[in-house]
N, C-alpha and C positions, 0 to 999 in steps of 0.2 A: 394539703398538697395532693392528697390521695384521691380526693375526691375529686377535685378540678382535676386531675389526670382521667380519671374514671370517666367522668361526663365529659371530654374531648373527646377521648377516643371513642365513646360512645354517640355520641352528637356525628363523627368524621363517618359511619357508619350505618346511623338511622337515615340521614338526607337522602345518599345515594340509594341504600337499599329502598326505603320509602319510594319515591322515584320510578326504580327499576316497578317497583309492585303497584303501582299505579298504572305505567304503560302496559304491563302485561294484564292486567283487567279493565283496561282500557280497552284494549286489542278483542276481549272475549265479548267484549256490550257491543261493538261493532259487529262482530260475526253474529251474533244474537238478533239485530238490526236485520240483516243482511236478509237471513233467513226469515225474517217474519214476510221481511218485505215482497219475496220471492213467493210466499206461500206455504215457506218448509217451517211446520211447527220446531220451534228452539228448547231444546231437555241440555237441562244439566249435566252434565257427565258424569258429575260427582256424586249427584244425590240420586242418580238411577243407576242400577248394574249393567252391565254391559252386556245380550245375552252372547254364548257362545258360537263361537261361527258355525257350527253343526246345526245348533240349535236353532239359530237365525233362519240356515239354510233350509229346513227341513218347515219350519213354518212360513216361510214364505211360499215353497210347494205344494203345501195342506190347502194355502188359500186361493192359488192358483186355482188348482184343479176345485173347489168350491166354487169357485165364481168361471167357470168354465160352460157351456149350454153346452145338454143333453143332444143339440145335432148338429148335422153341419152346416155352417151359413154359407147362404147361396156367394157366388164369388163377385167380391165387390166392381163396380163397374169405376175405371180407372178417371179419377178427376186431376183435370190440371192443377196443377202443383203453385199456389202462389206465393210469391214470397212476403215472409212475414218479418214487418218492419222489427228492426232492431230495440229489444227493450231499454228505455236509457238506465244504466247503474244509477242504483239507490244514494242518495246521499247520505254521506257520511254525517255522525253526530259532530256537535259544536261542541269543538273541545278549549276550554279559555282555563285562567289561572287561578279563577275563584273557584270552579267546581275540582281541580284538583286539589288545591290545598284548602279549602273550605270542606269538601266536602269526600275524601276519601286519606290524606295523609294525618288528619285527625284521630280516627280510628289506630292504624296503625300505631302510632306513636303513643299513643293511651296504651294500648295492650303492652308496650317494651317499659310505660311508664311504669304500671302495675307491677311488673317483675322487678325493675329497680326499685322502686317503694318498698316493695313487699323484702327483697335483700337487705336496704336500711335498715328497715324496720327490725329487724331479724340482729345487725350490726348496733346500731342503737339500745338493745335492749342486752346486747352484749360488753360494751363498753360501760354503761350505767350496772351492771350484775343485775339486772332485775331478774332474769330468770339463767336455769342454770343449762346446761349444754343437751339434756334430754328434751327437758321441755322446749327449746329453742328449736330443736331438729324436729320434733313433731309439730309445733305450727308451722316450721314452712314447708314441711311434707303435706300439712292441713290446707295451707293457701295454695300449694300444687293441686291438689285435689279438688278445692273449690273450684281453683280455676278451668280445671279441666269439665268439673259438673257443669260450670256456666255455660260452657263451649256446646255442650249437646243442649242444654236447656234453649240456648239463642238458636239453635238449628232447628228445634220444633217449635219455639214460641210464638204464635202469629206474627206479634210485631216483628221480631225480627228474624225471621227464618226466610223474609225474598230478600234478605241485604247478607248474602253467605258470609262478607267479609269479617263480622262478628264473631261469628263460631271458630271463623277462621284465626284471628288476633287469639283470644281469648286461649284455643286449642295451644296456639304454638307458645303462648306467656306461660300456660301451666307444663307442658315440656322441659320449658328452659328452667321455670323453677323446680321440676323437678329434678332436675341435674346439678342444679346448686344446691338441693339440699342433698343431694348425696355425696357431693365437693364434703359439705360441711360435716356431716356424720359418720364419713370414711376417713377424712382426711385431715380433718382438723381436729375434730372430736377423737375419732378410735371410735366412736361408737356401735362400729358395723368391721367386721375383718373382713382382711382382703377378699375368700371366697365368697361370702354373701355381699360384698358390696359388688364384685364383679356377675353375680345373679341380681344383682338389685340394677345393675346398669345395662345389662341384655333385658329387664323388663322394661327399663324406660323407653329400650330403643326400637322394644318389639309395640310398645301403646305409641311411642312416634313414627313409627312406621305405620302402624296402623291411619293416625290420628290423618298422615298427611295423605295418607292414600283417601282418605276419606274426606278433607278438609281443603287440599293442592298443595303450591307451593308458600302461600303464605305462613301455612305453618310451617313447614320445613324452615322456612327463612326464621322465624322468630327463635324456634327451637335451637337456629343456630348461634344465631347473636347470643340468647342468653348461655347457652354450653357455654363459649368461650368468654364472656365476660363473669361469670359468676368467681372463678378464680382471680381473677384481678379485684373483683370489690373485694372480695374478702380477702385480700393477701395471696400473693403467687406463692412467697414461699414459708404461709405460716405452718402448713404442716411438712415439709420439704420439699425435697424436689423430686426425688423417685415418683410418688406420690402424684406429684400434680403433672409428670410426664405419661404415667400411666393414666390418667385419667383423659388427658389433653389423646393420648392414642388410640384408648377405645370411640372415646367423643369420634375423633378424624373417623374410625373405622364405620361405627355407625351412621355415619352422616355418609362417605363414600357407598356404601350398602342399601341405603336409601335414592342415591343418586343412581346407584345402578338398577335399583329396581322399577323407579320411576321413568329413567330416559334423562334425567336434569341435569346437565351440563354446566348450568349455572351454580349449581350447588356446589357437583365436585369441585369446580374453578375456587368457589367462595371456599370452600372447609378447606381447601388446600393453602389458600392466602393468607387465610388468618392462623389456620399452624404454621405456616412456615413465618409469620411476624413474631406469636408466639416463640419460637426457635431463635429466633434475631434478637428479641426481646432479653432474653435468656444468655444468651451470651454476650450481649452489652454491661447487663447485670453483674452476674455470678462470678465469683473468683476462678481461677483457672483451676483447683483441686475439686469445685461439683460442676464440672463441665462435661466429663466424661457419656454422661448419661443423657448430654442433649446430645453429643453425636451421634449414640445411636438413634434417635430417634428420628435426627434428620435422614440418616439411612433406611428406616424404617420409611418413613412418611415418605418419600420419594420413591421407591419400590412398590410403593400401595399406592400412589396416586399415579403411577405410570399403569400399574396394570388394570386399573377400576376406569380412568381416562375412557377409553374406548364404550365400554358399557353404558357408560353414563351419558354417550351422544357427543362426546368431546371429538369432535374432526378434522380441526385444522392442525397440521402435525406440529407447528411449534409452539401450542398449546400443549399438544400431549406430550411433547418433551421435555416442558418447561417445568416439571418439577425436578426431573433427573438434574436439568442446568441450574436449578436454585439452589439446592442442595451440596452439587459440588462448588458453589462461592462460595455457600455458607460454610463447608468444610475449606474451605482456602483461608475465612478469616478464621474458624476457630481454632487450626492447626499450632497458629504462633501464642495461644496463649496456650497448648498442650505442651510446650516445647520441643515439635514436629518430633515426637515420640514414638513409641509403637503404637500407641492407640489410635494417634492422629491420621499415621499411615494405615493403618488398619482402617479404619474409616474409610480410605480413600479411596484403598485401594479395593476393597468389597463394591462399594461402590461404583466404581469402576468398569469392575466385571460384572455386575447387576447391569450395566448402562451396556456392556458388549452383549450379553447374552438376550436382553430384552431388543435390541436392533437385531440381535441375529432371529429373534422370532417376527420381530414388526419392522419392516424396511422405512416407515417413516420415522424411527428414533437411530435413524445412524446418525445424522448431525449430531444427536446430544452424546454419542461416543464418540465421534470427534471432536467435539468440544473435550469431553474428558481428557482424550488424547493431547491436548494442546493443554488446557489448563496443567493437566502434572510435569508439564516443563516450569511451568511458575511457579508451581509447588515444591520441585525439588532446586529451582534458583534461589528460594528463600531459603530451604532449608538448609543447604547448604554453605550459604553465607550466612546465616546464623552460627548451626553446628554443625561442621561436617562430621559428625557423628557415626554410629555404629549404623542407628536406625533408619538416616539417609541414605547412605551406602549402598546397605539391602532392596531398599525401596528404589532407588536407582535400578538395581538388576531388575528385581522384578518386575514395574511399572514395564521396561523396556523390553522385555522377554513378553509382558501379556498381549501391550499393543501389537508388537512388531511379529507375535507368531498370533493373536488371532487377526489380525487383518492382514495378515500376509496369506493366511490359510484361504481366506473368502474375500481375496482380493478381487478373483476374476467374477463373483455373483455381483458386486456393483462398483463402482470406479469410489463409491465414498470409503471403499475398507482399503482400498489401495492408500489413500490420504491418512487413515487411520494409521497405517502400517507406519508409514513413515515419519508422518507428524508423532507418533507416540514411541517409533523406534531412534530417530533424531534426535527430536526435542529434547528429551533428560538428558542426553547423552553432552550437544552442544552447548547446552546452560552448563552442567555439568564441569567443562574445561574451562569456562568462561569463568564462571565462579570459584571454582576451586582447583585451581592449577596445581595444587599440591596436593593433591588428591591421590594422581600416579607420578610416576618420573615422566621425562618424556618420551623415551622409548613405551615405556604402557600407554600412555595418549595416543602415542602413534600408533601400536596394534589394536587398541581398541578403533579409533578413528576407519583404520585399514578394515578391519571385519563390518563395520557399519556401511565402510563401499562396497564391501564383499555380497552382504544383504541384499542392499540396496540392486547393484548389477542382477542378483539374481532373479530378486522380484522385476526387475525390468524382463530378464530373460523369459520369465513365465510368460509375460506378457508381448514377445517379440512379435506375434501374429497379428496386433493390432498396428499396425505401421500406419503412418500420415494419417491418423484417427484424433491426435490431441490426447490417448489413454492414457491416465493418470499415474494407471500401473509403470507401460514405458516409458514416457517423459520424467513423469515425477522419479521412479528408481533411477535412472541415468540422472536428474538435477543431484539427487542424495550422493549418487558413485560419486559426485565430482566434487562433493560436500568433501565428503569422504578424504577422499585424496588430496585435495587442498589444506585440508586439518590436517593430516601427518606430515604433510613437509610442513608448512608451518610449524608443526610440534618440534621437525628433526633440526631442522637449519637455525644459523641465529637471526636475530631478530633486524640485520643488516640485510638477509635474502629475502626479506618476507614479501618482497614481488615475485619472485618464484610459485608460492603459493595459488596466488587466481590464474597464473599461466599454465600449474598445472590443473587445474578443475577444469580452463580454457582447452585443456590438447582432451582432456575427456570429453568433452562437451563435441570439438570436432572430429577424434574417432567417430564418433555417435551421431554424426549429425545424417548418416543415409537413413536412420529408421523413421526423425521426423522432423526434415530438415527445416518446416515452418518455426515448429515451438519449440526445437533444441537451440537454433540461430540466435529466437527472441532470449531464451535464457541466455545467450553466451552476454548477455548488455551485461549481467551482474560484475560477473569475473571484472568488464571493461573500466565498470564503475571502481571496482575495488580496486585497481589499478592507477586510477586517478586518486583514490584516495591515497593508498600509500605513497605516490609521488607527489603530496602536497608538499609537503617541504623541500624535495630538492624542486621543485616548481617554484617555490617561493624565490628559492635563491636565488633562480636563472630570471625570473622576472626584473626582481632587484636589479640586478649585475647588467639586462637588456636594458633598463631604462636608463640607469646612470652610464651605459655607453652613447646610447640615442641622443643624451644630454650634453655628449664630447668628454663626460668622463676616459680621462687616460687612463685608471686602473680599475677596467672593473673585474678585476679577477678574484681581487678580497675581497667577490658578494658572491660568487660562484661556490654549490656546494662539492664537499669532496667529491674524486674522480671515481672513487666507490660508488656513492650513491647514485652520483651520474648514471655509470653502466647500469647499474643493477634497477633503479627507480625510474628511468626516462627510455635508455637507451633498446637494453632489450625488452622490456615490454610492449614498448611503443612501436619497435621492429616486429614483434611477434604477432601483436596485434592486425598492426595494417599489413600483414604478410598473409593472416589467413582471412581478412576483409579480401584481401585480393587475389585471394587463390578460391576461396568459395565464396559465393559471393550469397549464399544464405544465409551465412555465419553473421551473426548479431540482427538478424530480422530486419526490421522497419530503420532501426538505429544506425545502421551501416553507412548513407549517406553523412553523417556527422561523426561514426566512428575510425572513418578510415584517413579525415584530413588532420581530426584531433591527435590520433595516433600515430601520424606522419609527421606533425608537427613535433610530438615527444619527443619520435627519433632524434629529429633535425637540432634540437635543443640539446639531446645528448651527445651529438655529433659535437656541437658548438663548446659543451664544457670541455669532452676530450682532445679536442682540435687546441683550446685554452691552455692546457698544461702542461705541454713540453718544454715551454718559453717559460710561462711565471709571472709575468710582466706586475709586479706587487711595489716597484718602487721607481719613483722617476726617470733615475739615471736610466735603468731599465728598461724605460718608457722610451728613453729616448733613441737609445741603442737598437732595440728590438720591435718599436710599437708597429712600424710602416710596414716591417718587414712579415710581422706576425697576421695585421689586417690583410697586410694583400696575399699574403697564402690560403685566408681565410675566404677571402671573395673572391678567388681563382678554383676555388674547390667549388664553392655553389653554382660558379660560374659552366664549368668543366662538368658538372652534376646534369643542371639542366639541355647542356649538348649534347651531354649524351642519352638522354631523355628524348630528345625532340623529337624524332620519330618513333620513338615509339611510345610514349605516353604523355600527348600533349599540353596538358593541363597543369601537369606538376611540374613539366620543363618552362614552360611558361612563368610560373611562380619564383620558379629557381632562378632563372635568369632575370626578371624582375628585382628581386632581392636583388642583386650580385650588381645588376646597375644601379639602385638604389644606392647602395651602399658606397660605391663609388662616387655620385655627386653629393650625397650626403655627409659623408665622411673625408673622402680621399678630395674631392673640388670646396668643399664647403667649412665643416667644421675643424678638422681636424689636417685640413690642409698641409703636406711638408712644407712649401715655403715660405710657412706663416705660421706652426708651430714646430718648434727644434724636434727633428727628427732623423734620423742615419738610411739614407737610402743604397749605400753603397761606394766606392772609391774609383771602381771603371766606369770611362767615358759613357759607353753604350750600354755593357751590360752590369746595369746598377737594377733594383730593386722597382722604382720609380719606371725606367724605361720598360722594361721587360713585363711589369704588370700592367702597364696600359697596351703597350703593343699585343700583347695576348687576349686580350679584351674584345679589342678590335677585332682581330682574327677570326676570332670565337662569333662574334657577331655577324662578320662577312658571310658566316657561311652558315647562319640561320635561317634558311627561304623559310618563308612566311610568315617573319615576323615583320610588323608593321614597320616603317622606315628604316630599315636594317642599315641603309647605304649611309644614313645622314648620321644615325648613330656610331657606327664603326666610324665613319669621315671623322664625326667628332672624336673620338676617343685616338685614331692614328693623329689626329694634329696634336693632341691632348701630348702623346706619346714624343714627337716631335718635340715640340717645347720644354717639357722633362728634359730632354736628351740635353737642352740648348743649356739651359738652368743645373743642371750636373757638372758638366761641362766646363760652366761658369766659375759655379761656389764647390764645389766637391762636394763630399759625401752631404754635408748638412748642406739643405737649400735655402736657409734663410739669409736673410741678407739685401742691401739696395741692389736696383739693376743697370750695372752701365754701361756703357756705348759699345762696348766690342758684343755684350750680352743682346742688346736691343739687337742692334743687326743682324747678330746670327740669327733673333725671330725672324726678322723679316729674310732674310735669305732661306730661312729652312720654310715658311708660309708659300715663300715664290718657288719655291723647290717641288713642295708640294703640291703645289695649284699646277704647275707645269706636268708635273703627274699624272695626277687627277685628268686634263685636258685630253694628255695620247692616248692616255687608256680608253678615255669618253669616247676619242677619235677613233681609236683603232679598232672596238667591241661594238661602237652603236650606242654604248650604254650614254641613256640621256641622264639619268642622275649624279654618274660621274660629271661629265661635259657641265651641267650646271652647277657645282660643288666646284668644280675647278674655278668657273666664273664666279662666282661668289669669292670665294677663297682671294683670289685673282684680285679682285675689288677691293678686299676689305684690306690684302697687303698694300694695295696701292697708296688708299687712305692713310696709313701707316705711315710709310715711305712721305711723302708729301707733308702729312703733319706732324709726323713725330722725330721720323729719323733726319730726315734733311733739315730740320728747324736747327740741331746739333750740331752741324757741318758750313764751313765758311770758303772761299775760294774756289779752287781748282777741286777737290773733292766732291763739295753738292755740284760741280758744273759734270764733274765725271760722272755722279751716282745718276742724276738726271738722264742725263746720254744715254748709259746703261740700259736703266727705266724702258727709257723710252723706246730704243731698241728691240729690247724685248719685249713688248706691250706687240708693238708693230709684227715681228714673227709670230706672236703668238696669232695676232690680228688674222694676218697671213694664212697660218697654217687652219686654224679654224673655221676657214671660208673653202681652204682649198681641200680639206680632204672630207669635211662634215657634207657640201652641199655642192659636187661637182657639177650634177644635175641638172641644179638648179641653174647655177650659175650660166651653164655650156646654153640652157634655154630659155634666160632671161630675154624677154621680147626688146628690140633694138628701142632707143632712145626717140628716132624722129620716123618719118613718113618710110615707107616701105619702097623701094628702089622699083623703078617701071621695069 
């Protein structure tokens, strides 16, 4: 299993590296090309020295002045200048799949085969005893040596000394095997103590340093593969683990020290990947009691690979950061198998402050202290919820005292330590209470909470010079203040107020809102959000309770939630809210169009449960007794809301009134109708429940200018009101019941009542809506009268009602010509011929 593990990871390794080492000698026969083509003789870089720029300079001056004439040339006589055609670029060589893999990853992979052979070979003759552990270590110290003999032997050999890549395979196999046989004779065997194995590993690194500066980077590359694979064939941990962590350190160090010597980027990137898998590897493995020793190393290894990064050509900054950010994962998983200990925190937190002080000297490694900063809120969430322990605790202060006083110190050198400050003075703090609420009482949640807005304000204050800038330091300290103070009441109050809470980070947010009223407004959405959240359940109820009324439910008041939650969850938030949508109107940013109808709505919702409870309406009798009486004080308030609205803000008087007629033919003409469901409108003739709420209706309508049909809707609702009066009158309090002949009449006399009305008024004002409403009205009693009431009547009565009728049809006839269109009349042109 070892072996198929072996040659995986070996094979996942050689493709791509192969590859990579192909293009980039690929890349060098092309510039080679280029140059012939041009006329500029092509030298090896490798195989000739380079001379020094003094030295250069000063001989190219010696040959100047040699090839310089003894006098002076007469002065040349000036020729027109013609222009010389453009040379076309040389073509490129044909690059196809046979001469790559035919004819150059061959090599390669021969030279890593040779190393893996020669390591079997070595394992093999170790499993069978054929030889004993000295002899073993000197032949592959002997085949190291071969193979490094062969490496110079192919670099002057005719045959193969114009194919470099020979010398080069060959150079970097006897490397790697020389670092596996010092694995073997230091660390498996004993055969060499730690001092001379640590002089025997500075000489391998000094001949591979040598070997690559003299060979490129193919050797460096093989050198590398075999370093890190010679411990996996022979066993990661037959001779321990100290042992193979030291050796894996110096290996990283040597190979980082060659990347910085040479410029290769790609090196440090590779030695850095394959320890930090090594490292992965290792704590997938190893039991939690020899783990110890790979934390430090990942702290190690990321200290050394941040600071060698730059040297070695590495330029793109989340490249150079990225081992500090690998580092602190891998300390995030291996923490829980330390059992977030001291050692674990210790890890973290050294680390930590390596990642602060290395961004405080190189401005492109703040992200990876921000990250830091943010990761140890998830480091002390876990630990927490695990054990809140001693060693949490501690780590807690600390962590939060490092971040929050050095990125508060050099907040103002760049807006990322302003983030840092917060995110890493926050963060523990927040998980913190989240997770372990028993941590402090809450009176301590609450002083700590309080000094975390205390901070926070401050750091804003430092930063108060940057006003409508978006500075992270401002904005972000004022979002933390109001962190701040939203936590402590939350901690103080019970969990019944806990809409209190984002109303108070909301009156922070708007104290604060002159220094940036763009990006203080956009945060205020949070608090709005959290506000909706917490009012999710009495939201729930009041929907319920809306729809089962919408449905002609009589009781929906057993879906309404308590009068507490009402106030405290709907009512004032939703006041609070669209009060300061509408006193500043930058508060909540871009969201304000949608925050101010949603939260107007809350209100209205918590108005409606409040408005709900004085009555109780929970049981029929009660329904019956109280329901008209309780709806129409209900639809008299929205009604009375929206009047008083009208001029001055018209859009939500409109809404209001809306509703409030709504509700009336929906409810009061429709479903839930008094003379058609048992209900108690009152015992006096005129002033019962029924009259008084539709006449008020009306009223309120008459004197709405500018809403659309005002005349016809009030018309309707005073006849509305009329007919109540008639049907009261009739059956007393309860309207239900048939309607009979004294009942029908008094319609139609109180309809003829009205339409006579309607008529003077039309008359006497001008008003043509009236005037036509009376006519209508007028009509439709008539129809009445003729089909319905006279049909009832026999003799001398339908002869009298007729008479009557008709009587009064003719006055009205009358009056309607003579005072509407006198005019008219006085100047209707005569009937016949014009008198001579």
């Amino acid at each position: 299993m070892l072996e198929f593990f072996t040659f995986a990871v070996i094979a996942l390794i050689v493709v791509p590296v192969g590859l990579a080492i192909a293009l980039f000698r690929l890349q060098a026969r092309v510039t080679e090309l280029e140059r012939r083509l041009v006329g500029q003789p092509w030298r090896d870089p490798v195989a000739e020295p380079v001379p020094r720029p003094a030295a250069a300079a000063a001989a190219a001056a010696a040959a100047a002045a040699a090839a310089a004439p003894a006098v002076r040339p007469e002065p040349a006589i000036p020729q027109p200048v013609r222009p010389t055609p453009a040379r076309p670029a040389p073509p490129r060589p044909r690059i196809d799949f046979e001469s790559l893999i035919g004819g150059r990853l061959p090599i390669w992979i021969g030279g890593l085969a040779l190393v893996v052979g020669g390591i079997f070979l070595v394992r093999l003759s170790i499993e069978s005893g054929w030889l004993g552990p000295a002899i073993r270590t000197v032949m592959a110290a002997a085949f190291a040596l071969a193979l490094l003999a062969a490496a110079e032997v192919a670099r002057r050999l005719p045959a193969t000394r114009d194919d470099p890549r020979v010398g080069q395979v060959l150079a970097g196999a006897g490397i790697a095997s020389s670092y596996a046989t010092l694995y073997l004779a230091a660390a498996l065997y004993h055969l060499v103590g730690p001092l001379a194995g640590f002089a025997i590993m500075l000489a391998i690194t000094a001949v591979g340093l040598f070997l690559a500066l003299r060979h490129g980077p193919p050797t460096a590359l093989m050198a590398l593969i075999g370093g890190f694979a010679a411990p996996l064939v022979a066993g990661y941990d037959a001779a321990g683990i100290g042992p193979l962590l030291v050796y894996l350190g110096l290996f990283v160090a040597a190979l980082l020290a060659l990347a910085t010597v040479r410029g290769w980027a790609w090196l440090a990137l590779s030695a850095m990947a394959a320890a930090f898998g090594w490292a992965g590897l290792l704590i997938a493995l190893l039991p939690a009691d020899r783990l110890g020793g790979v934390g430090g190393f990942i702290v190690a290894l990321a200290i050394a690979g941040t600071l060698a990064a730059p040297g070695a050509g590495v330029e793109r900054p989340w490249l150079r950061m990225a081992p500090i950010v690998a580092a602190l994962v891998q300390l995030l998983i291996l923490a829980p198998a330390l059992d977030f200990g001291v050692l674990a925190w210790s890890f973290y937190l050294v680390l930590s402050a390596a990642a602060l002080f290395l961004a405080w000297r190189d401005a492109t490694l703040l992200p990876a202290a921000l990250a830091a900063a943010v990761l140890v809120a998830v480091l002390v969430g876990a630990g927490l919820a695990v054990d809140a322990g001693t060693p949490s605790r501690i780590a807690l202060l600390l962590a939060t005292a490092l971040f929050g006083g050095v990125g508060g110190t050099l907040s103002r050198r760049a807006p990322g330590w302003a983030w840092v400050a917060l995110a890493g003075g926050a963060g523990p703090l927040v998980v913190a209470q989240w997770f372990a609420p028993a941590l402090l009482l809450p009176a301590g949640w609450a002083a700590a909470d309080l000094l975390l807005a205390g901070a926070a304000a401050a750091l804003a204050w430092r930063h108060r010079d940057y006003v409508d800038r978006g500075d992270a330091g401002l904005v972000g300290g004022i979002a933390v203040a109001a962190l701040g103070v939203g936590l402590a009441v939350a901690t103080i109050l019970p969990d019944a107020w806990i809409a209190l809470a984002p109303l108070a980070a909301g009156g922070v947010l708007l104290a604060a809102l002159r220094f940036d009223a763009r990006a203080i407004g956009g945060l205020a959405t949070i608090p709005w959000l959290l506000t909706l959240m917490i009012a999710e359940s009495a939201l729930g109820g009041v929907v319920e309770a809306l729809f089962g009324a919408i449905a002609f439910d009589p009781l929906p008041y057993a879906d309404l939630p308590p009068m507490r939650d009402a106030l405290l969850a709907l009512l004032l938030p939703g006041t609070a809210m669209a009060a300061a949508a509408w006193w500043r109107p930058a508060m909540f940013g871009p969201t304000r169009p949608v925050v101010l109808p949603v939260q107007g709505a809350m209100a209205i919702l918590g108005l409606y449960v409040l408005c709900k409870q004085p009555l109780a309406i929970a049981t029929l009798p009660r329904f019956v007794e109280l329901g008209f009486i309780e709806r129409a004080v209900l639809t008299d308030i929205v009604l009375l809301g929206g009047w008083w609205l009208w001029s001055r803000w018209r859009l939500p008087a409109m809404v209001l009134v809306g509703l409030a007629l709504a509700r009336i033919v929906w409810f009061d003409a429709i479903g839930l109708n008094p003379a058609l469901v048992e209900q108690q409108v009152g015992a006096l003739p005129v002033l019962n429940a029924a009259t008084l709420h539709l006449a008020l209706a009306a009223a309120v309508v008459w004197r709405l200018r500018g809403l659309r049909f005002r005349h016809w809707i009030a018309a309707a609702l005073t006849l509305a009101a009329a007919l109540a009066t008639i049907r009261q009158i009739a059956h007393g309090t309860v309207l239900t019941g048939p309607v009979g002949v004294a009942e029908n009449w008094g319609y139609s006399a109180a309809m003829l009542a009205l339409a006579i009305l309607w008529l003077w008024r039309g008359l006497a004002t001008g008003a043509g809506d009236l005037r036509r409403l009376g006519l209508g009205l007028l009509t439709v009693t008539t129809l009445k009268v003729f089909l319905i009431d006279a049909s009832a009547l026999a003799g001398v009565l339908r002869i009298l009602s007729f008479m009557g009728l008709g009587v009064a049809l003719i006055a009205i006839g009358w009056a309607y010509r003579r005072f509407l269109r006198p005019a008219a009349v006085d100047n209707d042109p005569p009937a016949g011929p014009a008198p001579a």
